[in-house]
C-alpha positions in Angstrom: 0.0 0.0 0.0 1.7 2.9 -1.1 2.5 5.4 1.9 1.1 9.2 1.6 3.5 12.4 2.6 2.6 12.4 6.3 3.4 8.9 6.7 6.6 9.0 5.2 7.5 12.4 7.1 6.6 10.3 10.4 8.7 7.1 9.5 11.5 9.3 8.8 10.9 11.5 11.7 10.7 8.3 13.7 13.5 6.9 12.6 15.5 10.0 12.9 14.9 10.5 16.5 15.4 6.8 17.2 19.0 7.2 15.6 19.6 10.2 18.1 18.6 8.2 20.8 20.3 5.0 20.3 23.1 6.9 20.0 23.5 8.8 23.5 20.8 6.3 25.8 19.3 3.4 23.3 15.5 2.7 23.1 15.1 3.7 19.8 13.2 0.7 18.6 10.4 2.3 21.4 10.0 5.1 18.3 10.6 3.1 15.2 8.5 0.4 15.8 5.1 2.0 16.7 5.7 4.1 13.8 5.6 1.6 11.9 2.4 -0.2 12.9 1.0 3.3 13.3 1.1 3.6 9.8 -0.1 0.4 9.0 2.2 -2.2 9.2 1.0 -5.5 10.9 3.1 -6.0 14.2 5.3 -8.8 12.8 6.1 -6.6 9.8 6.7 -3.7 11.6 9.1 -5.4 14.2 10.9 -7.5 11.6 10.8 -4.0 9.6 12.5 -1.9 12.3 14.8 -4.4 13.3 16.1 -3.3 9.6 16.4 0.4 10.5 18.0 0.1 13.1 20.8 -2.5 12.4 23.1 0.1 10.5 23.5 2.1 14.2 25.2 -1.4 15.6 27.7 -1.1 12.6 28.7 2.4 13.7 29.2 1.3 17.4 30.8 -1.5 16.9 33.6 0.2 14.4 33.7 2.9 17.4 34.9 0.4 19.7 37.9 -1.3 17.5 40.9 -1.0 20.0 38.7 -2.3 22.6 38.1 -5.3 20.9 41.1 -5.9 19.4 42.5 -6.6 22.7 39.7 -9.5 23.1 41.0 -13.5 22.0 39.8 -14.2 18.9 38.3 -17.4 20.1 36.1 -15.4 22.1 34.8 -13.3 20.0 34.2 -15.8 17.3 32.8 -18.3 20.2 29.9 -15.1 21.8 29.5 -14.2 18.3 28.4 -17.6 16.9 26.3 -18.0 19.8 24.6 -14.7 19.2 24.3 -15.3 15.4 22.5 -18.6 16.6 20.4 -17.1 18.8 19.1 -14.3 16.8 18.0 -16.8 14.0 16.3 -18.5 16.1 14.4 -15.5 17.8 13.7 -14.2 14.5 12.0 -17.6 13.7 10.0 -17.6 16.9 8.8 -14.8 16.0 8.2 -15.5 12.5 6.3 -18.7 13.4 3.9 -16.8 16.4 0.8 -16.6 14.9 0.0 -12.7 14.3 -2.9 -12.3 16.9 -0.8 -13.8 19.7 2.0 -11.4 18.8 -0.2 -8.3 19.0 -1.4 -9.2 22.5 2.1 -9.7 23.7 3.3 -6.0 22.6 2.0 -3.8 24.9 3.8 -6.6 27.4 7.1 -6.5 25.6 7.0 -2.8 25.3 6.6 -2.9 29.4 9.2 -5.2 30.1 12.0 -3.3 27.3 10.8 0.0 29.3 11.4 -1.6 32.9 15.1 -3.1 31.4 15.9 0.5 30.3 14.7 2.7 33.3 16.5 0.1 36.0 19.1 -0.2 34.1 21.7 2.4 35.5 20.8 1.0 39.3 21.2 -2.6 37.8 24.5 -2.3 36.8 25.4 -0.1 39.5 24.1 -3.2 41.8 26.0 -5.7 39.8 29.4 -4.1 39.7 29.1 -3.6 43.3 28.7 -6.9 43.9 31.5 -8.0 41.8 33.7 -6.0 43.1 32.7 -7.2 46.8 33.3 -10.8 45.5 36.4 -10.0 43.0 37.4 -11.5 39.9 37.0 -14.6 40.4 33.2 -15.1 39.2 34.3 -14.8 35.3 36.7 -11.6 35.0 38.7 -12.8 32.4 36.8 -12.5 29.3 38.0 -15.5 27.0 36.8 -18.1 29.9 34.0 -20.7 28.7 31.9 -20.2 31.7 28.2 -21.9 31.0 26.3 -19.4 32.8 28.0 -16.8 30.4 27.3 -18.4 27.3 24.0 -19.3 28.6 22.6 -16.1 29.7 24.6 -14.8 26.5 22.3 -17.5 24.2 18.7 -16.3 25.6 19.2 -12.7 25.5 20.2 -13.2 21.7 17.3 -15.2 21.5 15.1 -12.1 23.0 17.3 -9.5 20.6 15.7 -11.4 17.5 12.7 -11.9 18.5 12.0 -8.0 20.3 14.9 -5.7 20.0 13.7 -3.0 22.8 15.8 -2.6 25.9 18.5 -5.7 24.3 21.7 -3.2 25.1 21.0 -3.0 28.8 20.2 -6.8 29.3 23.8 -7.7 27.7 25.6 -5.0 30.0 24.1 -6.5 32.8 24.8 -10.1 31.7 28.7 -8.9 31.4 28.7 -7.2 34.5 27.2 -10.0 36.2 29.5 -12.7 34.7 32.7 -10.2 36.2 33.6 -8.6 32.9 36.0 -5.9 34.8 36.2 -3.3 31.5 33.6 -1.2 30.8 34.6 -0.1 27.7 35.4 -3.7 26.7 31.6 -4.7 27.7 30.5 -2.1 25.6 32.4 -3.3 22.6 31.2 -6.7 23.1 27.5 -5.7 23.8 28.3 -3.5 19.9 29.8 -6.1 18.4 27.2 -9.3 19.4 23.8 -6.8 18.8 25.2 -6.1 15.6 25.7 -10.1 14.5 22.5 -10.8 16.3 21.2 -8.1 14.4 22.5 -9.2 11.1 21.3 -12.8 11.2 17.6 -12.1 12.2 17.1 -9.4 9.6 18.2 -12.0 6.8 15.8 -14.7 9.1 13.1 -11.7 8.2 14.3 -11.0 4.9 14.2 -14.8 3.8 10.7 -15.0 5.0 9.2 -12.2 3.3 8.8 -9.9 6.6 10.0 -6.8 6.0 8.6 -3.8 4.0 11.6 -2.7 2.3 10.9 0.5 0.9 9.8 1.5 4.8 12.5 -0.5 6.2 15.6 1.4 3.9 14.1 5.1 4.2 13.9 4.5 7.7 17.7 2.6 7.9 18.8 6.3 6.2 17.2 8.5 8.8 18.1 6.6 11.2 22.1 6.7 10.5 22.1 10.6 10.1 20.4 10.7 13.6 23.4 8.3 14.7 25.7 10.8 13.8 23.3 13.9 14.8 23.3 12.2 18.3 27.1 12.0 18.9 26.9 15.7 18.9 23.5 16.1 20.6 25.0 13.6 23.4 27.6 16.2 24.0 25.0 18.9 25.1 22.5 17.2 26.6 22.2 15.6 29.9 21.8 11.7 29.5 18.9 11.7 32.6 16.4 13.9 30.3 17.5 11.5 27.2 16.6 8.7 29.7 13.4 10.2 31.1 12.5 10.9 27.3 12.8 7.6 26.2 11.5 5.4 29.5 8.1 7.9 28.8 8.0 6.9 25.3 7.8 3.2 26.3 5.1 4.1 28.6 3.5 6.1 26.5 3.8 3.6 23.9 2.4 0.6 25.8 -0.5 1.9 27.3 -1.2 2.8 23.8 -0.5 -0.4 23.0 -3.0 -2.6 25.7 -6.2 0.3 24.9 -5.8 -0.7 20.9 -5.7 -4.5 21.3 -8.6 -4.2 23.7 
């Protein structure tokens, strides 16, 4: 169904802001996504849709954060990054295979819990790297170790990133911090690095199965990258809080709008 002028203007606005945001707080899929169904998208469409737009800000981040991971084994970054290739095929999938209805009823809920990640989030990993650092090193610190519980909790939040995208930044800082990875800057890179692959693999899942809207999906991918690069300059004048505050009221706002259409 082609798309009139106002439409467009909001995808692109959408995805423009969503850019700026994911680029100083994340929660930018809390924009792109209702956009999308706002303008007529069925849900699975429109998540499998923004899941598009947004992938070219993980590129960005990732390259941002080269030295970092440079100093990271190479068996570890190809070991979290096949795990999170396999586990965002395999969200994507769920996803593709959960009947439309049932997918619609479990927004509003999704857009809750991404919104309740994202606000706790600071006093999460606050709480986590406390704890670490009461207990040392010695629960996982080094990076390249093969802990289960890492690769685990690394597996099912890649399986959450393809299937719903909102608040997936937060839930692998706090998987890091909790598994003792001591660098902050190296979590980051490795939070970049495994959304991106993640990423990758479930838009081709979405792609393969017919999901996404391209024309929507590309326009939007454009916006979105100049807000990237808009943001990096915004995030150097504006305080993070009201970018926080901003984007955990969009979520609310989002959800509640969410539950009163599906009712």
């Amino acid at each position: 169904m082609p798309l009139d002028l106002s439409a467009w203007t909001l995808l692109l606005s959408a995805a423009f802001a969503a850019g700026v945001l994911n680029a100083i707080a994340g929660g930018g899929s809390f924009l792109t996504f209702p956009a999308l169904v706002y303008t007529g998208v069925p849900p699975i469409e429109a998540n499998a849709s923004s899941a598009v737009a947004v992938s070219p800000g993980y590129l960005g981040s990732t390259l941002g954060f080269r030295a970092e991971l440079a100093t990271l084994p190479r068996a570890t970054l190809w070991r979290e990054g096949l795990v999170c290739a396999m586990g965002g095929v395999l969200g994507a999938l769920l996803l593709l295979w959960t009947p439309a209805q049932v997918f619609s009823a479990l927004v509003p809920w999704l857009l809750l819990f991404a919104t309740a990640v994202f606000a706790a989030g600071p006093w999460l990993l606050a709480r986590l790297r406390a704890r670490r650092g009461d207990h040392g090193e010695a629960q996982g610190g080094d990076p390249a170790g093969t802990a289960a519980p890492r690769l685990l909790g690394l597996a099912a939040v890649a399986v959450y990133g393809g299937y719903f995208n909102g608040g997936l930044g937060i839930l692998l800082m706090a998987l890091y911090a909790l598994v003792g990875e001591s660098q902050l800057n190296r979590a980051n890179a490795l939070k970049n690095l495994n959304s991106l692959l993640l990423s990758l693999l479930s838009v081709v899942a979405f792609a393969w199965a017919g999901a996404v809207q391209w024309p929507q999906a590309l326009g939007m991918a454009v916006a979105a990258t100049l807000g990237g690069f808009a943001g990096a300059h915004v995030a150097r004048r504006l305080p993070a809080p009201v970018l926080r505050a901003v984007v955990i009221t969009t979520g609310l706002v989002m959800a509640v709008l969410f539950f009163a259409r599906g009712r």
